[in-house]
MARTI-187059 format. One record per atom (N, C-alpha, C, O): residue in one letter; x, y, z. Coordinates in steps of 0.05 Angstrom, whole numbers, plus 5000, padded with zeros to 4 digits. Each point is the difference from the previous one (the first is absolute). Example, Ala and Ser with C-alpha at 12.3 -4.5 7.8 and 13.67 -1.06 7.14 Angstrom:
BEGIN
A526448865156A498250245000A501850245000A502150005013S497250214973S501650245001S498550225014S501050225004
***
This chain:
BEGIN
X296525761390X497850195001X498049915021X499449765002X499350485015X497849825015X497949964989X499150094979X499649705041X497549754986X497650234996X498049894991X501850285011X497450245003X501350224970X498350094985X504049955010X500550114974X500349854981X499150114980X502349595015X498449964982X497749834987X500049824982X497550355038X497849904995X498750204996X497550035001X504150134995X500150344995X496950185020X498150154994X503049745030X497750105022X502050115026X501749885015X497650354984X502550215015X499550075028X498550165009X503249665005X499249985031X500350325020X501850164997X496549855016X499050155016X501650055030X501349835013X498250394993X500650105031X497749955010X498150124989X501349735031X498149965013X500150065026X501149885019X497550374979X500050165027X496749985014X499050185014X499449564979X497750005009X499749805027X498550005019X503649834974X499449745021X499349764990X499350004976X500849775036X498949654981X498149964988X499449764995X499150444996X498350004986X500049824974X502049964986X495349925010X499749774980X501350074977X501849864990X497450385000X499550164975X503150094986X500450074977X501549895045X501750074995X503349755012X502450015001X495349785006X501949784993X500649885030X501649815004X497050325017X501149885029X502750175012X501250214995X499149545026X502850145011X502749954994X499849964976X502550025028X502549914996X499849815013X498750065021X502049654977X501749745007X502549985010X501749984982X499050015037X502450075019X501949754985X498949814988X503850225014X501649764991X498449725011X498949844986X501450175036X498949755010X498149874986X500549794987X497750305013X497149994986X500849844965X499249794989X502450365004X500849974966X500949774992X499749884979X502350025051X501849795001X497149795005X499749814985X499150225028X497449795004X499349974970X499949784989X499650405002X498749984975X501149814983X499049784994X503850344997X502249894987X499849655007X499649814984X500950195039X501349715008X497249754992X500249794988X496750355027X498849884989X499249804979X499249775000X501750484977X499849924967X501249754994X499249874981X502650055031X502549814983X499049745016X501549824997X495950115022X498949714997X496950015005X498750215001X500749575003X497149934996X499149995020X501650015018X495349964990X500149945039X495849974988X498850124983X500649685034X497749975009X498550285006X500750105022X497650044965X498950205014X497849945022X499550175017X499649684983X498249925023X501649965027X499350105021X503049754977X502450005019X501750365003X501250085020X498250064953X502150245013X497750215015X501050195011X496649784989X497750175009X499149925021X498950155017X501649554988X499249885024X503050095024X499550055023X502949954967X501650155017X500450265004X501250085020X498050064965X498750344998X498250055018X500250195016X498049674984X497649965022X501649995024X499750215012X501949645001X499850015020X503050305004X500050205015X500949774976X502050254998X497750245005X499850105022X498649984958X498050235010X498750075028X499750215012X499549504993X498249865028X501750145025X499250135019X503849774973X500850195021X500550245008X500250045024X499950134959X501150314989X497750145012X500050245008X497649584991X497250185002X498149915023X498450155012X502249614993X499349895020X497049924998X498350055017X501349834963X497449794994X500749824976X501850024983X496649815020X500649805003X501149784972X501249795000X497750414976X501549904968X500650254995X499650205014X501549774963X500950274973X499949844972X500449764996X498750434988X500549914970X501050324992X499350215010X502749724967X501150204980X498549984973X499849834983X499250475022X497949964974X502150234976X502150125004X496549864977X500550224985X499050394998X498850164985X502249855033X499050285014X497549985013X498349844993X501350385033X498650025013X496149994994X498249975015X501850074958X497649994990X498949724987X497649934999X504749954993X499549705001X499749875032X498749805004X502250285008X499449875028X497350155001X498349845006X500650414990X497149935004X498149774989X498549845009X502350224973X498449824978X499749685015X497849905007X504650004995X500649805015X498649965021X498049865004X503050265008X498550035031X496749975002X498749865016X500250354959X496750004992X498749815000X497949955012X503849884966X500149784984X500349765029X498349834998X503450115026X499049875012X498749955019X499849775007X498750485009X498750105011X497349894995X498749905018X500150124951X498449924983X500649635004X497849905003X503150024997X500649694992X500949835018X499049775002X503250335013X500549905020X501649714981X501450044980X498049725029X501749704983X497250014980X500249924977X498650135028X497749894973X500350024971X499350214989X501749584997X501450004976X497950034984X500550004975X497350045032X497049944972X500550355002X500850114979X498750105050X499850235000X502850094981X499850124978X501949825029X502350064984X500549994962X501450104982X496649735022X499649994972X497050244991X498250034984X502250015023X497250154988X500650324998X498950164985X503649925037X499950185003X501350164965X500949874982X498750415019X499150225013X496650034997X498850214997X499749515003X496950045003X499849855029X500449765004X498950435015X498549955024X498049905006X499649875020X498550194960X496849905010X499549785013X500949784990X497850235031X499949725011X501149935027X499549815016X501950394986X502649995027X500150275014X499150214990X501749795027X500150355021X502550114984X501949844998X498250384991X501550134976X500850355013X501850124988X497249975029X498650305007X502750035021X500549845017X500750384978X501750055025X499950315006X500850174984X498549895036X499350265007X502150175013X501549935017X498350324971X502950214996X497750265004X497650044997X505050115013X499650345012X499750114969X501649944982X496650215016X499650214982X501950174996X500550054976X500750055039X501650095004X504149894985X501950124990X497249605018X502949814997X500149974975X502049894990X495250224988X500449844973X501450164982X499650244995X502349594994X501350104978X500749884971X498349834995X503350184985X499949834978X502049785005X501149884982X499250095043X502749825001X498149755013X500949785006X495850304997X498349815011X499149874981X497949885006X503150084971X498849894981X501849765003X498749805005X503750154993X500849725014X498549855014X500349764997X497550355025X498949855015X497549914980X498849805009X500050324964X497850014990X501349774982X498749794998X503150244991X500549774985X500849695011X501249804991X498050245024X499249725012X498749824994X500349764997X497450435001X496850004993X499050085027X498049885008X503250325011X497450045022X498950234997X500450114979X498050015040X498750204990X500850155024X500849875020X499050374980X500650215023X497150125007X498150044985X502150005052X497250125003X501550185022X501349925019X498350394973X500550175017X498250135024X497850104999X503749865021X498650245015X500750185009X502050064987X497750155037X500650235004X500250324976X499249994977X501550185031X499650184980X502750145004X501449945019X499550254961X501950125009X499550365003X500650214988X498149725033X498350405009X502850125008X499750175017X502249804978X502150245013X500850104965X500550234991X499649504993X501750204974X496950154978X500050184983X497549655029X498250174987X499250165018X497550025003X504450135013X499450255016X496149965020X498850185011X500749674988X496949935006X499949825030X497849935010X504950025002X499649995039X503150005003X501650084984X498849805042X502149895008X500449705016X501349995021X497649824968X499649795006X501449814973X499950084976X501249725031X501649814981X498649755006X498250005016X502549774973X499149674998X500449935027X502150005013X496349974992X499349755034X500249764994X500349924977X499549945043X500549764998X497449845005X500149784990X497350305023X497649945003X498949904971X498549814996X503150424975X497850044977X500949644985X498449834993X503850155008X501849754996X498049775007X498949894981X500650055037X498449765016X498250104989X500449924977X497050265021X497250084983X501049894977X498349834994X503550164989X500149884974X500649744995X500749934977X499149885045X501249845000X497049814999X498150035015X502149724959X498049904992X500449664987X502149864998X496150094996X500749664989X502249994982X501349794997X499250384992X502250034962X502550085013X502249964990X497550175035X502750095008X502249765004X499549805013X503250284973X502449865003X501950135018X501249865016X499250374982X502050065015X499250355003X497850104997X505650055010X499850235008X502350054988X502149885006X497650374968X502450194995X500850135024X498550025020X504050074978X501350255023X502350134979X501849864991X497950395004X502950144986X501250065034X498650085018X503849864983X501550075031X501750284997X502449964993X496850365011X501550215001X500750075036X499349875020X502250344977X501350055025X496250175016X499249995023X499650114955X498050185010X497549704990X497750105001X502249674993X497949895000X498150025017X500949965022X495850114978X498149915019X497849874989X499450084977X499149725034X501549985034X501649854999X499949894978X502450015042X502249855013X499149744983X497849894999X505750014985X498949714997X498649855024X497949884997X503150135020X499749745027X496650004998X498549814996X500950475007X497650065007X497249784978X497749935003X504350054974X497949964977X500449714996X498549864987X504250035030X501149774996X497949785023X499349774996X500050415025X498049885028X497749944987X498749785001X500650464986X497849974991X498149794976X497849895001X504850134976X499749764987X499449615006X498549824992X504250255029X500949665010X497049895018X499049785000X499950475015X497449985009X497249814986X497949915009X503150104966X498049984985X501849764979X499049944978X503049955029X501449834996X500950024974X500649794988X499950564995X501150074982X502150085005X500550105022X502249854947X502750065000X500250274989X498450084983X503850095025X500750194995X503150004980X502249905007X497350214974X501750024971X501750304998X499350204987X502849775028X501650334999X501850094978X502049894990X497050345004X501650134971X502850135019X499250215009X502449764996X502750205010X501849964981X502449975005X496950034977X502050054984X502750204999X502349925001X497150294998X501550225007X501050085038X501050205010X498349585001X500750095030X501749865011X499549845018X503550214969X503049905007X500850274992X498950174985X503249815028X499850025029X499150115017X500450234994X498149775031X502149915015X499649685007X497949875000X505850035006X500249744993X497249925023X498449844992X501250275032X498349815019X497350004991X498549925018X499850174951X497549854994X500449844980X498349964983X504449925017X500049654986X498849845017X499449774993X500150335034X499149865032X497950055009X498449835007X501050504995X497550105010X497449954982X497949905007X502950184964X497350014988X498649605001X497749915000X504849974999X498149804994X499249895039X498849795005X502050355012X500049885025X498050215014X500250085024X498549984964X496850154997X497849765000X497950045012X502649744974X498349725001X499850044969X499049814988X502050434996X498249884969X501849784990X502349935004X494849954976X501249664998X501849984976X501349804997X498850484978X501849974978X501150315006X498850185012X503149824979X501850284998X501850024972X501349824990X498450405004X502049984968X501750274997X499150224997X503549715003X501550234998X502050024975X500649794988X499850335008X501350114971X503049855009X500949965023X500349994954X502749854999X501950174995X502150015014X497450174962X502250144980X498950225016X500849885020X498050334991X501150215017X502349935021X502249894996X496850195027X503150065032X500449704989X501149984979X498149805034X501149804988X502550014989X502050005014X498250004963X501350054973X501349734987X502249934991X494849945014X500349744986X499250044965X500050244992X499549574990X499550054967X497650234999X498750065020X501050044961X497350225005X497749844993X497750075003X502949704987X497149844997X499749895022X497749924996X502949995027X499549895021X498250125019X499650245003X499549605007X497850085029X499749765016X500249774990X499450285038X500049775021X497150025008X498850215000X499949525008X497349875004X500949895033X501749835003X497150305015X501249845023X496649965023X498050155000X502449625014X497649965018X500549785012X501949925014X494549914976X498849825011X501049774981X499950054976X501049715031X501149874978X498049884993X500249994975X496849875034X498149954983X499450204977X498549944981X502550275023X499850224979X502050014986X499349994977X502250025025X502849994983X500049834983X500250034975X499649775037X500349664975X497850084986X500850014977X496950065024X498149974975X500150264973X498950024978X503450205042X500750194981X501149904979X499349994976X503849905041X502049804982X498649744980X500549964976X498549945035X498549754975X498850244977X500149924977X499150275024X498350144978X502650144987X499350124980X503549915024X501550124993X501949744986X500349954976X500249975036X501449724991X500149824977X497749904999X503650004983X500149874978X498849725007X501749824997X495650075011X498949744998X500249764979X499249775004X502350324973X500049854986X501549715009X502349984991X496949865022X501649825002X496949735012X497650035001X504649715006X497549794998X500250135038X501450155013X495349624990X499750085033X501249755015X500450025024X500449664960X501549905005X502650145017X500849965023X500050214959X503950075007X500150305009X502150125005X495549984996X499950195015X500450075022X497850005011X504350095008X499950025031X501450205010X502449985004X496150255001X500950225005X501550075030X499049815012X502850335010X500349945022X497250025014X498150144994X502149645032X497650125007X498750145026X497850035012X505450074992X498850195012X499750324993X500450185016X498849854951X499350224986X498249944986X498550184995X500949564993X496749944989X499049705012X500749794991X497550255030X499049755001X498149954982X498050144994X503349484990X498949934984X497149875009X498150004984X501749895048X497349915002X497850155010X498349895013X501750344982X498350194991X498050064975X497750115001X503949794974X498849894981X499449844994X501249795005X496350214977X499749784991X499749964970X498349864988X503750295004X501349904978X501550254984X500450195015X500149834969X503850094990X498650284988X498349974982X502350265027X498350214979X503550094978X502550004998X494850054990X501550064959X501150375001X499050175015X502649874971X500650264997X498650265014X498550124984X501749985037X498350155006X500050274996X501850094987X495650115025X500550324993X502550125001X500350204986X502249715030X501950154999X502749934987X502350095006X496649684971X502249894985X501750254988X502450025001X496150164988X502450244988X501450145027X501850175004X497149735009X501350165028X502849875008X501050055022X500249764959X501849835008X502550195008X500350234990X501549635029X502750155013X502749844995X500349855019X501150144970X502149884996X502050015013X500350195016X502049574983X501949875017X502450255017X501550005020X497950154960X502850224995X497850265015X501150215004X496649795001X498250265014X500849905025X501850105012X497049704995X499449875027X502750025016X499950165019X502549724977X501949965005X501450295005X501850045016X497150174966X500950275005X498750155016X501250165015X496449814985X498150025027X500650095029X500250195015X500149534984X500949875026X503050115014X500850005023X500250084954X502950075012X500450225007X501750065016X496050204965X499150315007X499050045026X500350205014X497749494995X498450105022X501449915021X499450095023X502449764974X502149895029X502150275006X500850065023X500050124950X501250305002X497950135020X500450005024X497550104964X497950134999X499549985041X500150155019X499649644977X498949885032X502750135023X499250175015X503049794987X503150005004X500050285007X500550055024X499050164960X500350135003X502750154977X500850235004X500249604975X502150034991X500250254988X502150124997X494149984993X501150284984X499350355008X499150194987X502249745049X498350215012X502550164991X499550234992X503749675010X502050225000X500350234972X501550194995X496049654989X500650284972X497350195012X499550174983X499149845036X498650235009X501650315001X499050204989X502849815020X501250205008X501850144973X500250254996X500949554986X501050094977X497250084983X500050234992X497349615002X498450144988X499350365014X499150174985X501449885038X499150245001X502350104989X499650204986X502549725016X502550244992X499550044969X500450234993X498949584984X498450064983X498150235001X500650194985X497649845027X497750155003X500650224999X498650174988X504649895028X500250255012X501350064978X498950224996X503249764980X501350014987X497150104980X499050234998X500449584992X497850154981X498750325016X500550214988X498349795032X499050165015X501950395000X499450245001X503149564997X501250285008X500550094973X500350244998X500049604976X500650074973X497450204995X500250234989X497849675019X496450104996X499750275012X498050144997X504649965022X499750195019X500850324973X499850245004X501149624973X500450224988X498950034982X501050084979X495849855026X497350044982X497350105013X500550115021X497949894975X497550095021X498049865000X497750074993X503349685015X499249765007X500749995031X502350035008X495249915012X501649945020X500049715003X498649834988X503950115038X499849685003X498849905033X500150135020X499149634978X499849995029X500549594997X498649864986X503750055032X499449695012X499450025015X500450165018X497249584977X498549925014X500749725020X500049794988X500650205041X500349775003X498149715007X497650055004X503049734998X498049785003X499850005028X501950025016X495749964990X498750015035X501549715011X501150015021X498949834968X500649715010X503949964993X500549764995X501350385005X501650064996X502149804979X502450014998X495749794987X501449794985X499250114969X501549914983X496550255007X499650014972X501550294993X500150215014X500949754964X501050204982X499550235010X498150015015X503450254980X498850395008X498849944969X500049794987X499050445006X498850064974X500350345002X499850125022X500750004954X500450275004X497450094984X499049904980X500250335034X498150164985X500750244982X501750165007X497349854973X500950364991X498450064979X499349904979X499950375037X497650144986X501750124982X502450075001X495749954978X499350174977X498050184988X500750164983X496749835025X497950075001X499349864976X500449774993X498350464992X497449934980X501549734979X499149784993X503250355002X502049804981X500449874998X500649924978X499349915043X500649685013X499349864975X502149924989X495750034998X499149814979X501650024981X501249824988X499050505007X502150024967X503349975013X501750024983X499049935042X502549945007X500349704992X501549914983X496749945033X499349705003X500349904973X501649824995X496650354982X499649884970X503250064989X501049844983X500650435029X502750014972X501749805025X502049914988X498150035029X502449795015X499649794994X501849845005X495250064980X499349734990X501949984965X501449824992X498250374998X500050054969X503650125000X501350044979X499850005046X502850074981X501749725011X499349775005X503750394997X502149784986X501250125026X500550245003X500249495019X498549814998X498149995011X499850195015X497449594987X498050085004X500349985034X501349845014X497050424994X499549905036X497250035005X498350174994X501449595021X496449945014X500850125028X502049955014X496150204991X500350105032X497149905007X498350004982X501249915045X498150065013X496750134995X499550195014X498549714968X498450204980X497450035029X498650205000X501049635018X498050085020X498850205012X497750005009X504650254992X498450265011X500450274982X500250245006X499749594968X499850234975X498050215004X500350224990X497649715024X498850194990X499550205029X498150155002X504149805020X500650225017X502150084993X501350095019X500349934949X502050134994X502549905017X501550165011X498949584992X502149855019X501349794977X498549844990X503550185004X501149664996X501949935018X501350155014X498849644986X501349685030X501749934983X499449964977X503050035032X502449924989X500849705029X500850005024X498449834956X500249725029X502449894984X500349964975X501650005048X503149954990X500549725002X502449945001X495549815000X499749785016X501949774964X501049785003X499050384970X499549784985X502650244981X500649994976X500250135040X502750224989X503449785003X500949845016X500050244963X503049995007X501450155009X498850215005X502949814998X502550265018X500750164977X499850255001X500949644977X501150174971X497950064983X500650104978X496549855029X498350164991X498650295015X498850174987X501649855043X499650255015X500450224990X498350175002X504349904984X502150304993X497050004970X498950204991X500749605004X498649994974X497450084999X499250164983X499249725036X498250135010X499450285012X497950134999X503649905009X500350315013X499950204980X497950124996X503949934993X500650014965X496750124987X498850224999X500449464991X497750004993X498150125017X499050194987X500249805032X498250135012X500150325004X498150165000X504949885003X500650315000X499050094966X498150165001X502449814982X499850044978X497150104987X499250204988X499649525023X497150054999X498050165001X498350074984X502550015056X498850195010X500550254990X498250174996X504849874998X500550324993X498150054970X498750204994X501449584994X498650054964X497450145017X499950255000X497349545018X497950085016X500050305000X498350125013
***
């Protein structure tokens, strides 16, 4: 019987994409075999993170990596050493700041609840700019001028969310910071692919970058990669890291934590629950050497034939369809299909029947659901189609 029935929890068609909520992406054989092989010995984690590091270093082209536990633990991380830097007294104190530059200033615009990673740090967010285009009240977005005006004694660093439409321009905000001899902390989480901003975004100058693991990747869904400045990196990793040990017999590699930097051994830090294990890391690493390669461009062309299969089943309802393709020609099509007003009560009975299907819930309320074929099997398509036809006609 499978491991999801009997735990009597009835697995899903997931027609949304790697989404958290619904468990990430598929793990390619390869990946599984990493997993697998992992388990069956033991290994230094300071030694398997310190060779992760430089494995990342190359992929991205600066200068460490750490494998965190998803992309929002690498903020945290990242917050967390930004704030501290080797200072093991700051490290200890944290998530209380007082006393230390704590303040990292972010677009009004860029904030979201996924910024709360950066808050639990303990830093504080100070926004500027406004967003006059979605409160209909100008047509002007965040400059890069307002950035530097906010920039003050408490300031530690600089949020950036990285979208294809971000303003203004990382680089732009990246000049501006380093000017003032502050680091820049990038959310891209979601911006794989395409494979060339494992390169670009961090070769903009920002000094931390964090990208999601278990999306394109399709490393564990708890994973996320921390990649940069390695004075930044190492002080992420010591706050993530199991310290328990004497400072006698302590000796980490060193060219991923220099030890004479400190001056003396810090204790469990903010991102101890953030820990990543032997069997993540190791699987990681083997998604993003795929990932990087190029190995999983040849199911592009079979996901549309998907698309179209559902699409043309849909053609005998009054629903229309439309794929959509990716501008950068490496991410997934995604199909559109209107429904109008219904969409929600479609969305709610494909959630609630047998078996359950999640589509796409983002442009519900233009009467659209997204059928993203990125996290589909081949012998679930006919099934989907099925279901979706069904749906709409009840509508």
């Amino acid at each position: 019987m499978p491991v999801f029935d009997q735990l009597g929890v009835p697995p899903i068609i997931n027609a949304s994409g790697s989404v958290t909520r619904l468990g990430g992406a598929p793990m390619p054989p390869e990946v599984l075999r990493a997993f697998h092989d992992a388990a069956s010995d033991a290994v230094s984690l300071e030694q398997l993170q310190a060779a992760a590091s430089k494995r990342i270093a190359a992929l991205t082209g600066t200068e460490a990596g750490l494998v965190t536990a998803g992309s929002a633990a690498a903020l945290t991380l990242g917050a967390a050493a930004i704030m501290t830097g080797y200072d093991a007294g700051r490290m200890e104190r944290l998530p209380h700041a007082g006393g230390f530059p704590h303040e990292f200033v972010i677009a009004r615009e860029q904030r979201s609840g996924y910024d709360h990673a950066v808050r639990a740090a303990g830093a504080t967010l100070v926004e500027v700019g406004f967003n006059e285009i979605v409160a209909n009240a100008g047509v002007r977005r965040t400059e890069a001028w307002e950035y530097e005006a906010a920039f003050g004694p408490n300031t530690a660093g600089v949020v950036y969310s990285v979208a294809p439409d971000s303003r203004p321009p990382l680089a732009e905000v990246v000049a501006v910071a380093h000017r003032r001899g502050l680091p820049v902390l990038v959310d891209a989480a979601g911006e794989l692919p395409p494979r060339r901003h494992l390169k670009e975004i961090p070769g903009t100058g920002a000094d931390l970058v964090a990208f999601s693991g278990g999306k394109a990747i399709r490393g564990p869904q708890s994973t996320g990669i921390l990649c940069g400045r390695r004075d930044l990196i190492a002080p992420a990793a010591l706050q993530m890291l199991d310290m328990d040990d004497h400072p006698q017999l302590w000796d980490p590699p060193a060219d991923f934590i220099d030890r004479g930097k400190l001056t003396g051994l810090p204790r469990h830090g903010l991102g101890r629950g953030m820990k990543v294990s032997k069997e993540e890391i190791t699987a990681l690493l083997t998604a993003l050497d795929l990932f990087a390669a190029g190995a999983y461009d040849d199911q592009l062309p079979v996901f549309r034939r998907w698309l179209e299969t559902i699409a043309a089943t849909l053609a005998e309802t009054t629903a229309s369809c439309c794929i959509v393709e990716s501008p950068d020609g490496e991410r997934w099509p995604l199909l559109e299909v209107a429904v109008g007003e219904s969409a929600f009560a479609v969305c709610r009975r494909l959630r609630n029947g047998s078996p359950p299907v999640y589509v796409g819930h983002g442009r519900l309320s233009e009467g659209r659901l997204i059928v993203n074929p990125f996290c589909l099997r081949e012998d679930q398509v006919p099934v989907l189609a099925e279901r979706l036809k069904e749906e709409i006609r009840k509508a």
